[in-house]
N, C-alpha and C positions, 0 to 999 in steps of 0.2 A: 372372335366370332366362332361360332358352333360350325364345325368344319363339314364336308360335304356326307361322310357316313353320316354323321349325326342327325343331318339335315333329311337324309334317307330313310331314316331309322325313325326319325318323329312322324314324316309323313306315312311311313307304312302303317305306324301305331293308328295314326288319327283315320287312317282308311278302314284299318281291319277290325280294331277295338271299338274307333267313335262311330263313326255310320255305319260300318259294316258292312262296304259295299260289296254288292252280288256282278254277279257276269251279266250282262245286257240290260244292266240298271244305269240310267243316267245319275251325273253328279251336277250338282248348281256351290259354287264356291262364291262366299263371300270375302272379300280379298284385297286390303291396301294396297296399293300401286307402290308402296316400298318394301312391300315384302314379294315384288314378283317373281324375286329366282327360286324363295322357296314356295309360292303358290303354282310354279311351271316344273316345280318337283313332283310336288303331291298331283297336280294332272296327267304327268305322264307314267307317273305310277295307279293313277287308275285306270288306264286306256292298257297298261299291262296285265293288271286285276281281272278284263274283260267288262271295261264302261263302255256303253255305246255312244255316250255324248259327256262331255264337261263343258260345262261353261261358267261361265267367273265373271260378278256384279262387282266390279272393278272400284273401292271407293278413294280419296285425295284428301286429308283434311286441309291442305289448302286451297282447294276447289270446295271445299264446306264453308271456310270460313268466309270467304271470297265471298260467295253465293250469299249468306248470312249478313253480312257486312253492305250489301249491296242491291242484292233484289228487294221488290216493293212486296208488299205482303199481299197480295194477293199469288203472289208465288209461292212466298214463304208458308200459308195456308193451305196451299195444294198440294194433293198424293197423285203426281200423272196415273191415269188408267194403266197405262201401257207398262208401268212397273208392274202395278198389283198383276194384270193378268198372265208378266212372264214369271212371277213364283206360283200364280195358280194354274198356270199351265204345266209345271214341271211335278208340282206338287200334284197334282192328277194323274198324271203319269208315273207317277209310285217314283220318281227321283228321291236320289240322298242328298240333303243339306249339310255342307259343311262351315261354317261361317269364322272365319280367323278375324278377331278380336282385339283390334289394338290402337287403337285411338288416343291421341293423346289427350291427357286427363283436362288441360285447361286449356284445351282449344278455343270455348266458346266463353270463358270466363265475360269476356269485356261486350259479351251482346246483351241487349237487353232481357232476360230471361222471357220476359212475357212472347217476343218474338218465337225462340223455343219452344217453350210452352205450348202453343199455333202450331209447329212441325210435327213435334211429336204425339198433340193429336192428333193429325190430318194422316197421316202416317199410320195410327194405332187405328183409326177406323176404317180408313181404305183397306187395312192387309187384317183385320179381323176375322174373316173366311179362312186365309194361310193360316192363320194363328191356330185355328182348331185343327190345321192336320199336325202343328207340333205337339198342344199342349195335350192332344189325346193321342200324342203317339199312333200316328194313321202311317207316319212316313217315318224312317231312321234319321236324324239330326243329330248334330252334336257341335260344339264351339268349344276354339282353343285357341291359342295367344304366339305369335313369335314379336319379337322387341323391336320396337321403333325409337328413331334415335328421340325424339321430344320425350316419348312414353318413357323409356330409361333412363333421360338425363332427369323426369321430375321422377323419379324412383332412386338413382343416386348422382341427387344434383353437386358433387364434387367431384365429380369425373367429367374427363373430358367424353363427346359426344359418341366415339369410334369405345371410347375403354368402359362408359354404362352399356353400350349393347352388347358388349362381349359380357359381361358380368350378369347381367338380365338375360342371358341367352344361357350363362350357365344356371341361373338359378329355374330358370323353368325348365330345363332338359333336365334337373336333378327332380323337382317338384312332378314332375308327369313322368316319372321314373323312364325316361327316354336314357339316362345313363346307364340302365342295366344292360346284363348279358344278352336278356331275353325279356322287354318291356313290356311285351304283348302276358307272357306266361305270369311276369311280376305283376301286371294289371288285373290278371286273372284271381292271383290269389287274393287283391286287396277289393277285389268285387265279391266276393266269397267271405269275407270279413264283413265287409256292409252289409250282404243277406244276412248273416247270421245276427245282425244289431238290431235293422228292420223284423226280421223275424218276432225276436223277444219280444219288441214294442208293440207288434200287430197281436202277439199274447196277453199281453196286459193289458189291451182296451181301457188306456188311463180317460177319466169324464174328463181332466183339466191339466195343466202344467202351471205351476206357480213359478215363476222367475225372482231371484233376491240378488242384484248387488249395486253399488256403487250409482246411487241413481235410477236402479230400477226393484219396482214393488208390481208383479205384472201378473192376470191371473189370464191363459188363456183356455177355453173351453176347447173342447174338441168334440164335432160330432160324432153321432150315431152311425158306426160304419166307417171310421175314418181308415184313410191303409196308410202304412207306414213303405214309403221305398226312397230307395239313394242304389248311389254304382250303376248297374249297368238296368236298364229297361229292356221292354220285348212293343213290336212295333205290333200290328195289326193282323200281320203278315206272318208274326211269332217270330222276326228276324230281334236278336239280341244287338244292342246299342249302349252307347256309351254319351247318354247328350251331354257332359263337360269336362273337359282333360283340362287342369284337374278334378275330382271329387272326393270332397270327403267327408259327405254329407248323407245320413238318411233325413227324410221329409215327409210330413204330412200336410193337414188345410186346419186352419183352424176353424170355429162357428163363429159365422159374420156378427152375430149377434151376441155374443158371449167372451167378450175380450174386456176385460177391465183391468185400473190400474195407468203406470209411468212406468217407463222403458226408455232404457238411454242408448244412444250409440258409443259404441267402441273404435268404432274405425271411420276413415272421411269416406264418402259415397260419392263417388263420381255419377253425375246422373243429366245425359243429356249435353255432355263438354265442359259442363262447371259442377264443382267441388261443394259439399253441403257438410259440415265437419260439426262436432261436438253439438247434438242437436236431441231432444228430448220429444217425445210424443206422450200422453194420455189420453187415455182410450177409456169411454164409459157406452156401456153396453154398446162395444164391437167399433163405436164407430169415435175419430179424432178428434176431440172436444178443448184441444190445444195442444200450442208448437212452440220453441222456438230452437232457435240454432246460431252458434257464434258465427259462424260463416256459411252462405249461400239460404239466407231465412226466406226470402221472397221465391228463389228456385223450387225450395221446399214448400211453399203457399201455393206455385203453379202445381205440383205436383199434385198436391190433395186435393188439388180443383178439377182434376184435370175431369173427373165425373163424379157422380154418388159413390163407386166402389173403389175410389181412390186412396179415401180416408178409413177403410176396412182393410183388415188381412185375409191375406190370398196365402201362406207359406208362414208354415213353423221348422226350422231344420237344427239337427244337433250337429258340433263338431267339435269333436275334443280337441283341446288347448295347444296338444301339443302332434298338431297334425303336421307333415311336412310344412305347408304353407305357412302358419304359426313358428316354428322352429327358424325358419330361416330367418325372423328377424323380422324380416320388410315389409312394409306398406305398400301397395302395386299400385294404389288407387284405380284398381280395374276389377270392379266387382265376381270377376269370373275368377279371379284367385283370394281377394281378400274375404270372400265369404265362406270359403277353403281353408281360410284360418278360424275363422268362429263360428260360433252360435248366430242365426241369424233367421230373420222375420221376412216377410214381402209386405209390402203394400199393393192391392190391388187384385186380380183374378188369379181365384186357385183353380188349381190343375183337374180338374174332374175324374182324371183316371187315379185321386188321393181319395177316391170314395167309394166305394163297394159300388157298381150300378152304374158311376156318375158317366161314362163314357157314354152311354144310352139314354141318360135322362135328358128332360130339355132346360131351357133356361126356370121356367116357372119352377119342375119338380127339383131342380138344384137350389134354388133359392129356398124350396120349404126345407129343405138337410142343413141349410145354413153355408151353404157353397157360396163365395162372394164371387162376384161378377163383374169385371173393369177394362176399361180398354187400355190400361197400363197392369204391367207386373217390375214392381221394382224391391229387390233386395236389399237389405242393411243390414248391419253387423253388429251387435249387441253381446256377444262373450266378449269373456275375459278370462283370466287365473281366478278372480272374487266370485265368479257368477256360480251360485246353486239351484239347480231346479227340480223340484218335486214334485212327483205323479200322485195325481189323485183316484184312483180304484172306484170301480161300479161300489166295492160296500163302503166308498167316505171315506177309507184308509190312506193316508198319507205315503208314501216311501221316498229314498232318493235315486234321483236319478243322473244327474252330475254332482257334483263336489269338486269345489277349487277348478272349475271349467273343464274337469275329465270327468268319463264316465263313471258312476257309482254303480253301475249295473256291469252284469258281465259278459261284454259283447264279444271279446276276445275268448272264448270258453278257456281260461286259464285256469 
């Protein structure tokens, strides 16, 4: 297990790097009840920092699954009031979100998905208010991961339960460079990397991105005004944030209406406590005109259902092949790192602050830009070593921009 410096040292990062937090700014922590000694780390290092409140939405996946397994569905369809209003109370209050990430992957395998399905919209339309102070950056947030014994044993199911979370604990204290001298100052500089990739790309005002590999023939447009960002964001406030330890990602939105083509996944998606793996989309003008998938097809049907912008992309993001998370090997089945290994798409509501304007526009004027609108945002993983992607230029011109899943451009100015 990651010993107590270490355990100090991730939490300082995740305070000072991910939200950022200020002196007499409250904290709201999202937080497993088995990672409590290191969520009573990170609290008491912020009440150091100068926090005037922490508080911590405490979650169980075996009080989930319990619950799931159990309650009648008029449960299972509810979002109490009394949640939404204690994140739109703190989020009012200009509080920092921190939300630690660890759920195990096949928790909810053996429930009916459609029950889910019911949660997770009840859940995405109750806290859609909160959702606009993260996804326009109003408040600092950011999410990051310590290992749970289920989540590591299905990450390296040959270990025993005690020897995958020591091995998962070292692979993300290496992957969120918490192993350095100075994680903060190493974070700095691989944020300063990502400006300078973003940068290039907001230069080239590519119309489109073509995808080619192994399954995938994918052409997606990009609007008018589209902005390129990854690594660190600036909130409302002009406070600088780090929303996922890890990143290794720039992103833009693509036009709801301008996505065509087959797009295969690379990686399994955990989406909701069960697993959706080797699964294909085609997309004719923007929107998903069929599916299928070797495992988890019906989870995947809830999903696209879940509204109209479900079956649209919300996120286009690059990640070269051989990004730490990629290198190490592993599969996390926890989208907050496996997406950190590749190239990958969302389904569902893009970010508004990925559009010149969009932070100010309303839903009508975001829809004429081609901004898709959904009350889910879910990420898949679609790199590889095979995949090449080429920008297409205001004059028609072609170029490339990855080869062999690494950049073809030159974001590193070597």
């Amino acid at each position: 297990m990651a010993d107590q410096k270490t355990k100090e040292k991730y939490a300082e990062l995740a305070l000072r790097t991910g939200v950022n937090l200020q002196e007499n700014q409250a904290l709201m922590i999202n937080a497993p009840v088995e990672g409590a000694d290191f969520t009573r780390i990170v609290a008491k290092k912020a009440y150091e920092m100068g926090a005037k409140d922490v508080h911590i939405n405490w979650s169980d996946d075996e009080l989930t699954l319990l619950k799931y397994e159990n309650a009648p569905d008029e449960v299972i369809e509810n979002f109490p009031d009394w949640r939404v209003n204690l994140y739109e109370s703190y989020a009012e209050d200009g509080a920092a979100v921190l939300s630690i990430h660890s759920t195990n992957p096949d928790l909810l395998k053996d429930i009916d998905s459609s029950r889910v399905a019911k949660a997770n919209k009840a859940s995405s339309q109750a806290m859609k208010n909160f959702r606009q102070y993260t996804m326009n950056d109003r408040i600092t947030w950011s999410i990051i991961a310590i290992p749970t014994g289920d989540w590591a044993q299905k990450v390296f199911p040959d270990k025993s339960r005690d020897d995958a979370q020591a091995s998962l604990w070292d692979a993300i204290v290496s992957i969120v460079r918490v192993d350095r001298d100075d994680p903060i100052a190493a974070w700095d500089a691989h944020n300063e990397m990502l400006r300078t990739a973003r940068e290039i790309l907001n230069r080239k005002t590519y119309q489109k991105l073509i995808y080619k590999a192994p399954g995938t023939d994918l052409e997606i447009g990009l609007p008018e005004g589209h902005i390129w960002k990854g690594g660190s964001a600036a909130s409302e406030q002009g406070t600088t944030f780090n929303p996922n330890m890890p990143t290794e990602e720039v992103f833009s939105l693509p036009h709801k209406y301008r996505v065509n083509g087959t797009v295969a996944s690379t990686k399994p998606l955990n989406y909701g406590g069960s697993l959706i793996d080797n699964f294909s989309l085609t997309f004719k003008d923007g929107k998903v005109v069929d599916f299928n998938a070797e495992q988890g097809e019906e989870t995947l049907k809830h999903l696209l259902e879940t509204d109209e912008g479900a079956s649209r992309l919300g996120e286009v993001a690059l990640v070269p092949h051989e990004s730490p998370v990629s290198q190490s090997g592993l599969i996390f089945y926890n989208t907050l790192f496996d997406e950190n290994a590749s190239c990958h798409i969302a389904l569902g509501k893009a970010y508004p602050t990925n559009l010149k304007g969009g932070a100010d526009m309303d839903d009508d004027a975001l829809d004429k830009h081609g901004v898709n609108d959904s009350l889910t945002h879910v990420d898949f993983m679609i790199g590889s070593a095979d995949l090449d992607i080429d920008g297409v230029l205001e004059d028609g011109t072609t170029e490339a921009v990855f080869r062999n899943g690494t950049w073809a451009l030159n974001v590193k100015g070597e």
